[in-house]
C-alpha positions as CSV (number, residue, x, y, z in Angstrom):
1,X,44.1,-48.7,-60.8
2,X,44.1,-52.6,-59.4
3,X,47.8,-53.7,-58.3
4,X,48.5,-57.3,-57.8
5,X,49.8,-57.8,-54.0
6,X,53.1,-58.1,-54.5
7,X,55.7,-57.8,-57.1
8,X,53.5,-56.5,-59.7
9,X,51.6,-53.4,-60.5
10,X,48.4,-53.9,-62.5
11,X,46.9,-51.0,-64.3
12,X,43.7,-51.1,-64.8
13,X,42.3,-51.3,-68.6
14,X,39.9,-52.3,-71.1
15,X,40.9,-54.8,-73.1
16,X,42.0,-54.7,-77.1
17,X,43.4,-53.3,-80.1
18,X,44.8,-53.8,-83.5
19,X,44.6,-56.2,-86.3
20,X,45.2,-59.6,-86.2
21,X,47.3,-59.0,-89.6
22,X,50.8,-59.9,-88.6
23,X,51.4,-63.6,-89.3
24,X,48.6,-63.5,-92.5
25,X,50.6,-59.9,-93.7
26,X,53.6,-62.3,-94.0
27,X,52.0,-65.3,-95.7
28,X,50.3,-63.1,-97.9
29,X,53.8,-61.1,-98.8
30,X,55.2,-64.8,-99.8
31,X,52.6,-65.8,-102.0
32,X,52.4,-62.5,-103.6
33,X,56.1,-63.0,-104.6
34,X,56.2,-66.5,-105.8
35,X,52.7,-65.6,-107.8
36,X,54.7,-62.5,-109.2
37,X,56.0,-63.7,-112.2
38,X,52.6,-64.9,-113.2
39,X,50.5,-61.8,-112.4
40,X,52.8,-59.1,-112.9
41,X,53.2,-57.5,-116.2
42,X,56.1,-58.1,-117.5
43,X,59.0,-56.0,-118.5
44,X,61.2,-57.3,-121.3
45,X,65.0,-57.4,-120.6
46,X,67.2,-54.6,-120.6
47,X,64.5,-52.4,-121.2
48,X,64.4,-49.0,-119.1
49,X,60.9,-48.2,-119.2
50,X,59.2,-46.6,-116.7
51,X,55.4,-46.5,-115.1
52,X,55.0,-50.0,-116.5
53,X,54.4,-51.6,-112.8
54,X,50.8,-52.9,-112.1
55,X,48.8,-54.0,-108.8
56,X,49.2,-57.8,-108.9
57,X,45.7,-59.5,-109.4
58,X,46.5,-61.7,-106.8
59,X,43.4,-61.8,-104.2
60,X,43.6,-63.9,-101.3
61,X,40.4,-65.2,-98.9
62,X,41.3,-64.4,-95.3
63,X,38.0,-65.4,-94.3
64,X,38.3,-67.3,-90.8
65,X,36.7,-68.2,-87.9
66,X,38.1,-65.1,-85.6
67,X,36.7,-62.8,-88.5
68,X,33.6,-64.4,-88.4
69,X,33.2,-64.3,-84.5
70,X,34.1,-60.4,-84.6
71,X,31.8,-59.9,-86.8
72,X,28.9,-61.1,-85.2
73,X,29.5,-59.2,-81.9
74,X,31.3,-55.5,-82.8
75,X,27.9,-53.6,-83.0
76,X,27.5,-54.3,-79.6
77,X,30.5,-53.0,-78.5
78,X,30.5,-49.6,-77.4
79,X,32.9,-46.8,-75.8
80,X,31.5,-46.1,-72.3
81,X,32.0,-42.4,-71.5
82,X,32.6,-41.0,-67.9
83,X,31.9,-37.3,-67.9
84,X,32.4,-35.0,-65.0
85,X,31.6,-31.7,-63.7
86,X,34.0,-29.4,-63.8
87,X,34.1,-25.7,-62.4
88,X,35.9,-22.9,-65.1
89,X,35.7,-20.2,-62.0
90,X,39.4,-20.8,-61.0
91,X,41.2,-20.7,-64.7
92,X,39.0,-17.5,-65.7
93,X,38.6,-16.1,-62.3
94,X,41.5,-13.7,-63.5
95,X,40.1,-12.9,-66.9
96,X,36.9,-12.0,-65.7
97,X,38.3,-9.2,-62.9
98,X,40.4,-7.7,-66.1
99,X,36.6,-8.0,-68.0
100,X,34.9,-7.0,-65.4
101,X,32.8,-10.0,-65.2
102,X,31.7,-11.0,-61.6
103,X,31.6,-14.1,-60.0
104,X,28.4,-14.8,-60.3
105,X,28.2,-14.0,-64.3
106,X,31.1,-16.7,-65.0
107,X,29.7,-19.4,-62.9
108,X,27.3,-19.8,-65.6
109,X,29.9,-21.9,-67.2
110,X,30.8,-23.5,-63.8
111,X,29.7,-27.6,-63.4
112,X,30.4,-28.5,-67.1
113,X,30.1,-31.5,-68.1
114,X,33.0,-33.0,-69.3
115,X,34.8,-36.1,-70.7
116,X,36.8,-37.6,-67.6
117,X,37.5,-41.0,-68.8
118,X,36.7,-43.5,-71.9
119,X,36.3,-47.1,-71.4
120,X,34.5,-50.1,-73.5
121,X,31.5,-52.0,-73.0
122,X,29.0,-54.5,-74.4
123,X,25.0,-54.6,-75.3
124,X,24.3,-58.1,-73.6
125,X,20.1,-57.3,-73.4
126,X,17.0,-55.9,-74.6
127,X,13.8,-55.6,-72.8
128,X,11.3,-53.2,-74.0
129,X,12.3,-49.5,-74.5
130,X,15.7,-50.4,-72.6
131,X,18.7,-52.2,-73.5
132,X,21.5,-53.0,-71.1
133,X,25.5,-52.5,-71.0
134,X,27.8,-54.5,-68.9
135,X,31.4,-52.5,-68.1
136,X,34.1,-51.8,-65.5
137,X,33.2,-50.1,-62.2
138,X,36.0,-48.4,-62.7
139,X,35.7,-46.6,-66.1
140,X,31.6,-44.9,-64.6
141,X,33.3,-44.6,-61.0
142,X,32.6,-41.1,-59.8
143,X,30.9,-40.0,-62.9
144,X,27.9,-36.9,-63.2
145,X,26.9,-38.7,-66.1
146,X,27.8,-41.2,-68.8
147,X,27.4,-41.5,-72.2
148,X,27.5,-44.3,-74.5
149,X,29.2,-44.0,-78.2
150,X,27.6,-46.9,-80.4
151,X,29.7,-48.9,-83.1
152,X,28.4,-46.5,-85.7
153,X,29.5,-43.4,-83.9
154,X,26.1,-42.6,-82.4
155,X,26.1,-40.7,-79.2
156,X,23.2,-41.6,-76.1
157,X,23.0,-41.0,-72.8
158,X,23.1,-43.6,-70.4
159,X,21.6,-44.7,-67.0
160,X,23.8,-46.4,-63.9
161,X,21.9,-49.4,-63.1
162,X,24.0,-50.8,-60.6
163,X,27.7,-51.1,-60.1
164,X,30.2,-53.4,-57.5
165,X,33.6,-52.2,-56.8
166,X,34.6,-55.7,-55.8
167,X,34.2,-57.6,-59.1
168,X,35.0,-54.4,-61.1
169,X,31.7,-54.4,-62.8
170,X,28.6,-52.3,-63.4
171,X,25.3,-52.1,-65.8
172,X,24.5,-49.3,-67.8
173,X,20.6,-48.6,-69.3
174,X,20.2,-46.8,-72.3
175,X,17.4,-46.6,-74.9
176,X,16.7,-50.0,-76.7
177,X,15.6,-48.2,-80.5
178,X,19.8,-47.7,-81.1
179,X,20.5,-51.4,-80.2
180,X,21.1,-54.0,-83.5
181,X,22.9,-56.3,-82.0
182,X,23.0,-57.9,-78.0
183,X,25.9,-60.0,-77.5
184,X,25.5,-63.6,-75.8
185,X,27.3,-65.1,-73.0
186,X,29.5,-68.2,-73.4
187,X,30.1,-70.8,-70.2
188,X,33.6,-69.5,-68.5
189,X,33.9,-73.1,-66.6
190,X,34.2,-75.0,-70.4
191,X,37.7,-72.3,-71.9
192,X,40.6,-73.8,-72.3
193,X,44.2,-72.7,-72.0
194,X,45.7,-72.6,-75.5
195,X,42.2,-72.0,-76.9
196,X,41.7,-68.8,-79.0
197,X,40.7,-65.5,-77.9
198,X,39.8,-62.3,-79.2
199,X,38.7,-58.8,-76.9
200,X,37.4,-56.1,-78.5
201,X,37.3,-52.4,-77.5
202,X,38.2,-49.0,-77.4
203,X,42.2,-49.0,-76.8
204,X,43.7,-45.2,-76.0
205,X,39.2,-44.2,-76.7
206,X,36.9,-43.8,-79.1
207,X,39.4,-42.8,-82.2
208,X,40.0,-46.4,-82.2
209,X,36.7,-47.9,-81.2
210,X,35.9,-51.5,-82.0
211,X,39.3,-52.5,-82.2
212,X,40.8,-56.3,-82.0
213,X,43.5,-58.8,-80.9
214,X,43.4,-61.7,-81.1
215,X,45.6,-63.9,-78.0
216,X,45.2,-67.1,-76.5
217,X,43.8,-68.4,-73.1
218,X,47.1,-68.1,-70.9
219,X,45.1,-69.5,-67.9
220,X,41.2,-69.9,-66.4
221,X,41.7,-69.1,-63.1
222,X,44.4,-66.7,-61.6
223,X,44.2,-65.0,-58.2
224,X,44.7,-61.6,-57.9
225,X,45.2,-59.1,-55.4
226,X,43.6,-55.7,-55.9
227,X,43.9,-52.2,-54.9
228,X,42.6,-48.7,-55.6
229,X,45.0,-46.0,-56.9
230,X,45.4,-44.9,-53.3
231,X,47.2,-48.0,-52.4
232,X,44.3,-49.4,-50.2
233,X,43.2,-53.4,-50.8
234,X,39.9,-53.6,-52.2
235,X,40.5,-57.5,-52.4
236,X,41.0,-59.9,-54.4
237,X,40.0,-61.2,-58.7
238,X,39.4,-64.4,-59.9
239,X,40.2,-64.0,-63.6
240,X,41.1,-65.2,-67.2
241,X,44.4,-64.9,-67.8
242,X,45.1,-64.2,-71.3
243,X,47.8,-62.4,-74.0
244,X,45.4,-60.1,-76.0
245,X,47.0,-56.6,-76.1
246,X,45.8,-54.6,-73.7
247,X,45.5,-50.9,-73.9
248,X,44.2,-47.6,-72.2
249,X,40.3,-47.7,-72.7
250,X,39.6,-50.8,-73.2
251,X,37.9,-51.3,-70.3
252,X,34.9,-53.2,-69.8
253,X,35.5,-54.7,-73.4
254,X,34.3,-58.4,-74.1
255,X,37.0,-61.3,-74.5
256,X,35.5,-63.3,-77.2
257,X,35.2,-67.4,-78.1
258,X,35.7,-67.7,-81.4
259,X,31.7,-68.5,-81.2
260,X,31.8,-65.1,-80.6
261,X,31.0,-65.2,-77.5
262,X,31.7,-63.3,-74.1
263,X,33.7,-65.4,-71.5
264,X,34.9,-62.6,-70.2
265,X,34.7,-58.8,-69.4
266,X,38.7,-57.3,-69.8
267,X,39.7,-55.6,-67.0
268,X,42.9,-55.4,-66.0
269,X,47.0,-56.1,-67.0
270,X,50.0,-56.5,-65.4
271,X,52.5,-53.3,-66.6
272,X,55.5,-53.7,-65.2
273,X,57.3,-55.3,-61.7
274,X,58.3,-53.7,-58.4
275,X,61.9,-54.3,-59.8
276,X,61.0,-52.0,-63.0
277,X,61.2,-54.7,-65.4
278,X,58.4,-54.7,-68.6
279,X,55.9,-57.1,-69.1
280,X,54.0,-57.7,-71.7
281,X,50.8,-60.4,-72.5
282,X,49.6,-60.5,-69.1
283,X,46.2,-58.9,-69.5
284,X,43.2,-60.5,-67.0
285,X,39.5,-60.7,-68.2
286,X,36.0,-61.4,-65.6
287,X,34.7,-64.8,-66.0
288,X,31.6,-64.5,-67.9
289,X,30.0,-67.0,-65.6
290,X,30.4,-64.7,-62.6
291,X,29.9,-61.6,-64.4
292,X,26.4,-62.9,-65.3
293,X,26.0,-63.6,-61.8
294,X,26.9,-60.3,-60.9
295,X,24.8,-58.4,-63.3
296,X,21.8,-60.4,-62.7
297,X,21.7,-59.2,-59.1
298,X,22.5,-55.5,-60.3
299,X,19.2,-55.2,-62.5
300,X,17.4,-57.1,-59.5
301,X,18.6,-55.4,-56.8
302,X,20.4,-52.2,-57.5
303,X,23.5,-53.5,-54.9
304,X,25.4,-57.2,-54.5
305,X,24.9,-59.2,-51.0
306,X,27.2,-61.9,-50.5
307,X,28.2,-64.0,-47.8
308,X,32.0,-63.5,-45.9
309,X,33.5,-65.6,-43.6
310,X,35.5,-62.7,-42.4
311,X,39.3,-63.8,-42.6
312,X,42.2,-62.5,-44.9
313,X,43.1,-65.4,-47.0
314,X,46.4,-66.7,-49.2
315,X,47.1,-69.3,-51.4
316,X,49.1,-72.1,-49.4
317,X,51.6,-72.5,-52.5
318,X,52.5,-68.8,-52.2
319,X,54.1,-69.8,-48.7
320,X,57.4,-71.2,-48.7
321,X,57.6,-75.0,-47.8
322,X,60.4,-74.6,-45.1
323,X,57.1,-72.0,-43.6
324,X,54.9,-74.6,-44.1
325,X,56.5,-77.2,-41.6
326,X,57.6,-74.9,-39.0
327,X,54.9,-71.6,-38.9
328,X,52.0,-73.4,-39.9
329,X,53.0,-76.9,-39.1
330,X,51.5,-79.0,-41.9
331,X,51.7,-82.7,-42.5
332,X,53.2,-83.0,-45.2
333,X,50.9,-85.1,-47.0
334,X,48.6,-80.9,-47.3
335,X,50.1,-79.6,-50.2
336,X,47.1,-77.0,-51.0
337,X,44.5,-75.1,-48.9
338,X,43.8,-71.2,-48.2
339,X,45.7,-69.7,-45.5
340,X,44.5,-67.5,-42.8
341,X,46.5,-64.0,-41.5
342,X,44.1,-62.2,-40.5
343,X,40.5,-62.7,-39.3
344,X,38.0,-59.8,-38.1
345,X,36.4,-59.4,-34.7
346,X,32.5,-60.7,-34.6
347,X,33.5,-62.1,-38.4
348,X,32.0,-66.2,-39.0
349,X,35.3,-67.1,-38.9
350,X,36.7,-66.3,-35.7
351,X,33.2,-67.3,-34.1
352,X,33.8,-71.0,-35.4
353,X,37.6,-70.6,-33.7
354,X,39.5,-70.3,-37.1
355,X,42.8,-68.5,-36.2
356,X,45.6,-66.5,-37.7
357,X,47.7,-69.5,-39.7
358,X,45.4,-71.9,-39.7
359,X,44.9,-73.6,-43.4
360,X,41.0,-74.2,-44.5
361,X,41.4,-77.4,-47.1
362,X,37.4,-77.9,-47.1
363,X,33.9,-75.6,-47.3
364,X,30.7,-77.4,-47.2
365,X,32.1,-80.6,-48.5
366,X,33.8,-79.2,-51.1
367,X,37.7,-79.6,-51.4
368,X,39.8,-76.3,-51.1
369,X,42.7,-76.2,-53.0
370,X,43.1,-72.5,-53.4
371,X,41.7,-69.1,-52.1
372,X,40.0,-68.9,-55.8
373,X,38.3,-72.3,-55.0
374,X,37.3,-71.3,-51.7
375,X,35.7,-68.0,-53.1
376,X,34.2,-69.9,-55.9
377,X,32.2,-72.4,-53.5
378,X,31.7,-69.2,-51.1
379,X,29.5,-67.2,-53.6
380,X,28.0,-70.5,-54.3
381,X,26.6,-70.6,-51.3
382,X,23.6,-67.8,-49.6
383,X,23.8,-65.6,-46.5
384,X,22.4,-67.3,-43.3
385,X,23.3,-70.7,-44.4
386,X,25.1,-72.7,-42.0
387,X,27.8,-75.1,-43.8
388,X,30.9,-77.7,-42.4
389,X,34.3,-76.2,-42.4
390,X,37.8,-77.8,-42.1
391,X,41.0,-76.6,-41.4
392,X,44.3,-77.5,-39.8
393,X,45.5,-75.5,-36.7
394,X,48.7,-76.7,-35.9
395,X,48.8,-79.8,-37.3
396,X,45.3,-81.0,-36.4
397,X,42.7,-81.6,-38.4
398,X,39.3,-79.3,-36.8
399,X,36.1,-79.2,-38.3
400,X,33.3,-76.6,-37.2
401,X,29.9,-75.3,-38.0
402,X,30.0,-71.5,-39.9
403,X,26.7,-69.2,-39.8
404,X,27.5,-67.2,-43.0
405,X,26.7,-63.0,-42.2
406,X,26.8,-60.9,-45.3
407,X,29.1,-58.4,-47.0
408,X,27.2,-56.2,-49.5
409,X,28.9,-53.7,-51.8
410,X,29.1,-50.0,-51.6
411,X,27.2,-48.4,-54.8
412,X,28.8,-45.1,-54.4
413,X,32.5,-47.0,-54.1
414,X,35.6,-45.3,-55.4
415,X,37.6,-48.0,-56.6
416,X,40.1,-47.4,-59.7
């Protein structure tokens, strides 16, 4: 699972579920009534007959836009299967000494496959004989094989491209002659908060496959700290913010324009805080702009190389201002940067003399407001390139020159 650094635990999901039927339920309920005496048959006073009441032929047109944009993308959304082996000899080693049955007779049912996980996914290519799935690194992580389950129930098996535990994301192959419908990406840079959005996906698996909420943009760009389910950092998400339900196995699901489509891939929500307290509407979706990115380079390349500048990196606004002026000893006219507490030995960073506390406020020209703008512009950018960097260390303004070195991704990574 991915936990946001700090006071809240994020559990890693697909996104979606349900109807969007609540508010139109209601509207629908009112009109119904006022339109009763109309369409109703009627039941003369006093009288005490029974079985007289009818179905009111009242029909209303929900068509909308979100109906529409669902419509045009749910055959390509699919449930993503993880299946593992898993060795019987332990539960039946018992039974088969009673049996007589020796080891070597019930290992023959040893290294099943088996269903270890279900996520979501979407068909975003064809090419050929092959057709291609973008999901979660975390719903094929570890897996001896994976399956895909198509909108119509269809069962195929499925190749691992490619897959990067540091954006969450991987791409799955399977055979193009299933495939009726490839979803299309929309621009991620042009949402905007308050807009409409819809995810679709496989909440609690595939008993509810192709499911849909419909929510709102909450933000475009949050920053959040990551880690594995055994509590180590695997770094940090630039993400959609948004309050589509989120539920187990909806993973790797599509967040939807209501152009139907993706401008995001849903992987992640914020449960509960360190305190214990619920939340609820806080689910976080891929940009689609870097998830295309992303995906690109795992049909190309199998892995994803990036340039690092080798420093541990917080938002300035997360430090406290009273900090600010007497740790890191800011004018006060630098209200935003990305603050340094921790750079690596031989890293880019430390060879251009950036230090523990000092504030980076510009990359290559570019301003930094934030650690999200600073990895934006970062990944923006190619490994060996030499680019400006400025920063304040202790008050003073320093500039350098920073030989980018690359950090490439681990295919056979763990992360939850």
């Amino acid at each position: 699972m991915f936990k946001n650094k700090g006071l809240w635990t994020v559990f890693l999901t697909a996104l979606v579920a349900g109807l969007i039927s609540g508010g139109i339920a209601f509207g629908t309920a009112n009109y119904i009534s006022n339109r009763q005496s109309e369409s109703s048959t009627a039941v003369p006073s006093g009288s005490n007959s029974s079985g007289s009441t009818k179905v009111s032929n009242v029909k209303v047109n929900v068509s909308n836009q979100s109906e529409k944009a669902y419509s045009s993308i749910k055959n390509a959304v699919v449930t993503v299967i993880n299946l593992k082996k898993e060795s019987s000899n332990s539960s039946n080693s018992l039974y088969g000494s009673i049996f007589g049955e020796s080891s070597s007779s019930s290992s023959s049912n040893s290294n099943k496959l088996e269903t270890y996980a279900e996520g979501s996914g979407v068909i975003y290519k064809k090419s050929g004989n092959a057709a291609y799935v973008v999901t979660n690194n975390h719903v094929i992580s570890g897996s001896n094989a994976v399956e895909i389950i198509m909108s119509n129930g269809k069962k195929v098996s499925a190749k691992v491209v490619g897959k990067d535990s540091v954006t969450d994301l991987a791409v799955l192959k399977i055979n193009s002659s299933v495939v009726t419908t490839v979803a299309s990406f929309g621009d991620s840079n042009n949402i905007k908060v308050g807009e409409t959005a819809l995810a679709i996906g496989s909440p609690l698996g595939s008993d509810y496959a192709t499911s849909l909420t419909q929510g709102i943009i909450s933000a475009k760009k949050r920053t959040v700290s990551t880690t594995n389910e055994a509590g180590q950092e695997t770094g940090e998400a630039t993400v959609i913010q948004t309050d589509a339900a989120i539920n187990s196995g909806n993973s790797g699901g599509p967040l939807i324009n209501l152009a139907g489509q993706v401008i995001g891939i849903n992987s992640m929500k914020l449960s509960s805080s360190s305190s214990g307290t619920s939340v609820e509407g806080m689910g976080f979706a891929i940009p689609s702009n870097e998830v295309v990115t992303i995906i690109n380079q795992l049909i190309s390349k199998g892995k994803i190389v990036r340039p690092a500048l080798g420093a541990s990196l917080i938002d300035l606004t997360d430090i406290v201002a009273s900090q600010q002026k007497s740790v890191l000893k800011l004018p006060s006219k630098v209200t935003e940067g990305a603050v340094i507490y921790k750079t690596y030995a031989g890293s880019p960073a430390r060879k251009a003399g950036l230090k523990q506390y000092d504030v980076i406020t510009k990359l290559d020209g570019t301003k930094i407001t934030s650690v999200a703008t600073l990895r934006d512009k970062l990944y923006k950018l190619k490994v060996g390139d030499k680019v400006s960097i400025g920063w304040y260390h202790n008050g003073s303004y320093k500039t350098a020159t920073i030989h980018l070195t690359e950090t490439t991704s681990t295919l056979n990574s763990q992360a939850k």
